[in-house]
C-alpha positions as CSV (number, residue, x, y, z in Angstrom):
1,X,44.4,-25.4,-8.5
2,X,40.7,-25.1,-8.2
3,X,37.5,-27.3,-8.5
4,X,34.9,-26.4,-11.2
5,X,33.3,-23.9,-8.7
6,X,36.5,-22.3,-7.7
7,X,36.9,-24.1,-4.4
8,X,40.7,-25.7,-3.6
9,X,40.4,-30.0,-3.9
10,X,42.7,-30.4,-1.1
11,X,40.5,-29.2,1.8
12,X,37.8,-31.7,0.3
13,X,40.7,-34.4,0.7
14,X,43.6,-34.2,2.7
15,X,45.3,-37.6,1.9
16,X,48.3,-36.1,1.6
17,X,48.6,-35.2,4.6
18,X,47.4,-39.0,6.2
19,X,49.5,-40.9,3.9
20,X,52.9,-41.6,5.5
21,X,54.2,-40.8,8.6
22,X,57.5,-39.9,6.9
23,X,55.7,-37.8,4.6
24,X,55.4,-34.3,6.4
25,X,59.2,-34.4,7.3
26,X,61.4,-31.1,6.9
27,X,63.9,-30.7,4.3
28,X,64.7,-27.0,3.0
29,X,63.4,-25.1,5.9
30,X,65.3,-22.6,7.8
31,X,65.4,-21.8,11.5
32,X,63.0,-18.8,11.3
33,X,60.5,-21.5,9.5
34,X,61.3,-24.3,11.3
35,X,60.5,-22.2,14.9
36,X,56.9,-21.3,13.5
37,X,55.5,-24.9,14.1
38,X,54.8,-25.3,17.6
39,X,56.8,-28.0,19.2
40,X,53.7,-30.0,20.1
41,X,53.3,-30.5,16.7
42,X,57.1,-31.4,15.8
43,X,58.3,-35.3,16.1
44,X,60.5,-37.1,18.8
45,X,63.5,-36.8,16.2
46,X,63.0,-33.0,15.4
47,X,62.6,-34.1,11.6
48,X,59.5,-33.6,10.7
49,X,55.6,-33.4,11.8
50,X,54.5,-35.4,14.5
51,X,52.4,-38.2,13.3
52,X,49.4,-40.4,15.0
53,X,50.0,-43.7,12.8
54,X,50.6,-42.2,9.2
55,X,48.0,-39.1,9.8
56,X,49.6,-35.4,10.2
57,X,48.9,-34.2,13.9
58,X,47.9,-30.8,11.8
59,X,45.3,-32.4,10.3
60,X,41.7,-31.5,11.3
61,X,38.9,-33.1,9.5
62,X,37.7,-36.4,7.8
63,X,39.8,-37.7,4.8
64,X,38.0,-37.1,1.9
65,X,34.9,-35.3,2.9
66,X,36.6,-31.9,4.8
67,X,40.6,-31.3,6.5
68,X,42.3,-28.4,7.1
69,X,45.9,-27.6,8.3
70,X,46.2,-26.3,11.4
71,X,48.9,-24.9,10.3
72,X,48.9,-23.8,7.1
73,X,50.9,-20.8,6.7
74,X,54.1,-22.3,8.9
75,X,53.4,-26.1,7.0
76,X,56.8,-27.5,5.5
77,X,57.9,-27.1,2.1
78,X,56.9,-30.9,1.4
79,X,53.5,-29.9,1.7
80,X,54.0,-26.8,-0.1
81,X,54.9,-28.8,-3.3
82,X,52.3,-31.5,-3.3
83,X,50.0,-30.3,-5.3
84,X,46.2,-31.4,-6.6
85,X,46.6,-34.1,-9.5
86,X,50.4,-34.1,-8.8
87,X,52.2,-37.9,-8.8
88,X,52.1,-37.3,-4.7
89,X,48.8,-36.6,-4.6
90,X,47.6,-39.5,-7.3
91,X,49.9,-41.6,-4.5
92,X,47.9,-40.4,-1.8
93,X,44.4,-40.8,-2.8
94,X,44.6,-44.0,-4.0
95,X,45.6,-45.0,-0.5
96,X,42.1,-43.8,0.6
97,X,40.0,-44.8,-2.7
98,X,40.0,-41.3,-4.1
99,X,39.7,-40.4,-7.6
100,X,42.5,-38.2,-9.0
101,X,41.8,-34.4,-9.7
102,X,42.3,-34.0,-13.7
């Protein structure tokens, strides 16, 4: 989904990826997938993203202004399938004060 001049909400937000440390855990990835994410970036448990208090250690950026993943292509599939204006992403921005995309 886009923004009225084409750009994607999500790099303009990234509360999604701040909301919950057990938010960015793994579920259906494979191996391959799984060995794309350096292990710096993996938690203690080997379950998911490594987390500094509920914030995404692949998370550049300020919440709500600019973010990026720094790992975009190899991210999870829990982060593939929140998407802008989703019930996930209403979740999340609410947590920081953020209006919902439409």
């Amino acid at each position: 989904m886009s923004d009225a001049r084409g750009e994607n909400p999500c790099q303009a937000c990234g509360a999604c990826c701040a909301y919950s440390a057990n938010w960015p855990r793994f579920s259906t990835e494979d191996d391959a997938a799984l060995d794309l994410i350096p292990p710096e970036l993996v938690n203690a448990q080997g379950s998911g993203m490594r987390c500094d208090g509920d914030r995404c250690a692949a998370l550049q950026g300020r919440i709500g202004v600019a973010t990026a993943c720094t790992i975009y292509a190899a991210r999870p599939e829990v982060c593939r399938t929140c998407l802008p204006g989703d019930a996930e992403c209403a979740m999340a921005r609410r947590k920081f004060g953020l209006t919902v995309p439409a």
